[in-house]
C-alpha positions as CSV (number, residue, x, y, z in Angstrom):
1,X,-39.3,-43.3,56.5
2,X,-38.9,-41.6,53.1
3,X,-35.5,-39.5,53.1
4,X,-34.1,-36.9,50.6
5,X,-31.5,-37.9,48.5
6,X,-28.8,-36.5,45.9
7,X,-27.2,-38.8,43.5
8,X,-24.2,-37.7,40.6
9,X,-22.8,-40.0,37.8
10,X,-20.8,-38.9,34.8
11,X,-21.0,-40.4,31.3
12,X,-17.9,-39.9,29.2
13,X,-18.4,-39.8,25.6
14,X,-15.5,-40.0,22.5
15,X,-17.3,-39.4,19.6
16,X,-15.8,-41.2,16.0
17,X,-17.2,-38.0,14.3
18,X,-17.1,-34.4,14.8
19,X,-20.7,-34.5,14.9
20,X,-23.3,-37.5,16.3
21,X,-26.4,-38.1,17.6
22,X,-26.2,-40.5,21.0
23,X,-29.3,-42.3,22.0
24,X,-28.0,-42.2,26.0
25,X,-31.8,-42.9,27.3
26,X,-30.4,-46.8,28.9
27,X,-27.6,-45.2,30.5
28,X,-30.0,-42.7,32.3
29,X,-32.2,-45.0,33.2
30,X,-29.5,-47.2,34.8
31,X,-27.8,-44.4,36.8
32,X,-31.7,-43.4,37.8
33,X,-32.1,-47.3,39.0
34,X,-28.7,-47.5,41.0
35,X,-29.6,-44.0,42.9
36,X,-32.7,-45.2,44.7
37,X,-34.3,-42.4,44.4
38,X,-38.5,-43.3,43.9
39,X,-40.0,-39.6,43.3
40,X,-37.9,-37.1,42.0
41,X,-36.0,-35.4,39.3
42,X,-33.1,-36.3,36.8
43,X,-31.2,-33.7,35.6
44,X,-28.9,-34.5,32.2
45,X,-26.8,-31.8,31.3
46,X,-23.6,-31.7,29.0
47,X,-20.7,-30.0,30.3
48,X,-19.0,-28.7,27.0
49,X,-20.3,-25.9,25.2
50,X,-20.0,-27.3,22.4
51,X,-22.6,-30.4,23.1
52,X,-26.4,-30.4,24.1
53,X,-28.7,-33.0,25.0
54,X,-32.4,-33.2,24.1
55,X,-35.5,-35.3,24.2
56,X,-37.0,-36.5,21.4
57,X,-38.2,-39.3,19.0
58,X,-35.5,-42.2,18.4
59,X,-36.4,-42.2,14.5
60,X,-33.6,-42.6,11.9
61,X,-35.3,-40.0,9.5
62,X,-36.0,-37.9,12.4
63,X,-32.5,-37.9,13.1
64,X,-31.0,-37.0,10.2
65,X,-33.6,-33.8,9.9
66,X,-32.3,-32.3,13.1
67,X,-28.7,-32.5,11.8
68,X,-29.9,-31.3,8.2
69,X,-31.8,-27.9,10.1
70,X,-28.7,-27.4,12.1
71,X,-26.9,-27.6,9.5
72,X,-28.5,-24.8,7.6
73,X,-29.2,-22.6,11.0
74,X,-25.5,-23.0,11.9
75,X,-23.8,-24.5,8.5
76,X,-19.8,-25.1,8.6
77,X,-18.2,-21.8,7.5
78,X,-14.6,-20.5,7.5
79,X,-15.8,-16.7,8.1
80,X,-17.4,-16.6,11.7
81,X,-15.3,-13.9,13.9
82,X,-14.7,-17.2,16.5
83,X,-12.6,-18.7,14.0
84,X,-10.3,-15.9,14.1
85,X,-8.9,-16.7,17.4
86,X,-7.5,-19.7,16.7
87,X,-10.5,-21.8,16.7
88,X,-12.7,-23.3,13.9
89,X,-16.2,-24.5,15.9
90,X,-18.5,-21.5,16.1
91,X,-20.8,-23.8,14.0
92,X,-20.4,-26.0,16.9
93,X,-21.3,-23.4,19.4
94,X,-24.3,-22.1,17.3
95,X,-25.9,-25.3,16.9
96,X,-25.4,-26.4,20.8
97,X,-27.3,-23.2,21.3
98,X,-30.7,-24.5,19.0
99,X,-30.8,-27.4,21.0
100,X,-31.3,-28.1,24.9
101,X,-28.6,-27.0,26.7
102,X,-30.1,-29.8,29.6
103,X,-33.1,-31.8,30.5
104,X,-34.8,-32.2,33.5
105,X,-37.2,-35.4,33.8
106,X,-39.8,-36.5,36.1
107,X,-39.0,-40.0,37.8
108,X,-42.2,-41.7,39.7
109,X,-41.9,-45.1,40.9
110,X,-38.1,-45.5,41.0
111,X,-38.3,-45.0,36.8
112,X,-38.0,-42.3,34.3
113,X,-41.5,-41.2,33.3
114,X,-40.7,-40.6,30.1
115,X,-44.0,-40.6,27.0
116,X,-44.2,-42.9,24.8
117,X,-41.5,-41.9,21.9
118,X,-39.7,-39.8,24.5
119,X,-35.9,-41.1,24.2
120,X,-32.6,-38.8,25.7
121,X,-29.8,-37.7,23.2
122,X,-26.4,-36.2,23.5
123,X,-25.9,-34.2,20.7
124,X,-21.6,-33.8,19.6
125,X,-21.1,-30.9,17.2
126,X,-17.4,-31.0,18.0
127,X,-15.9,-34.2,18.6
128,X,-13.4,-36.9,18.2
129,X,-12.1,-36.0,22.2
130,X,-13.5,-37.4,25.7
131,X,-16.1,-35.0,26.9
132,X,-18.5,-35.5,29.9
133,X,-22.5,-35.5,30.8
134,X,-23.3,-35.7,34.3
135,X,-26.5,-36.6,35.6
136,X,-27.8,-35.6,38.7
137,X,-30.8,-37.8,40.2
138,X,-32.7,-35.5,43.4
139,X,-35.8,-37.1,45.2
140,X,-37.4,-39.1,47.6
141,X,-35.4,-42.2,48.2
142,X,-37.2,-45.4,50.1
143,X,-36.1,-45.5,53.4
């Protein structure tokens, strides 16, 4: 008999640059595989605010657009008011905030369902330190 199920795995993440792009889309899928779990949901969510993860096209070019908007939305400046307590990433916080703070995706047959050119990213804008991403697999497990 099919049985509800919860299932919670951290990814850890050291990024060589202040600011990357991860393609994290195998490492879901794995933790989605070793929870069981046939029908459901997987939740992704960063738990810096200074990261986000979205869902979109694994495309070189594509890539380096995002990270050439941000920029310009939310460009590296000395003169935001969050630098004056110490700190020098409110670009970091103001880009996190154009992008996904989470993603929530379907999972049918024990798989994500992802479309066609629909790939997970974590998205650093603040680096170079161990940071976490847990994912949190909810469903119908086989029973």
């Amino acid at each position: 008999m099919p049985q509800a199920k919860a299932h919670t795995e951290y990814l850890t993440f050291n990024t060589r640059q202040r600011y990357e792009m991860v393609h994290i889309t195998p490492q879901v899928e794995e933790i989605v595989r070793r929870s069981g779990i046939e029908d459901g949901l997987c939740f992704v969510s960063p738990m810096h605010i200074t990261a986000a993860i979205y869902v979109n096209d694994h495309e070189d070019g594509l890539i380096e657009d995002i990270g050439v908007w941000l920029e310009k939305l939310a460009p590296r400046w000395p003169g935001y008011k969050h630098h004056q307590t110490g700190e020098d990433n409110a670009d970091a916080h103001l880009k996190a905030l154009l992008l996904h703070h989470e993603t929530t995706l379907p999972i049918t047959k024990g798989r994500l369902d992802l479309g066609t050119w629909q790939r997970i990213f974590y998205a650093e804008f603040d680096g170079q330190r161990s940071k976490r991403v847990i994912v949190k697999v909810l469903g119908i497990a086989k029973g």
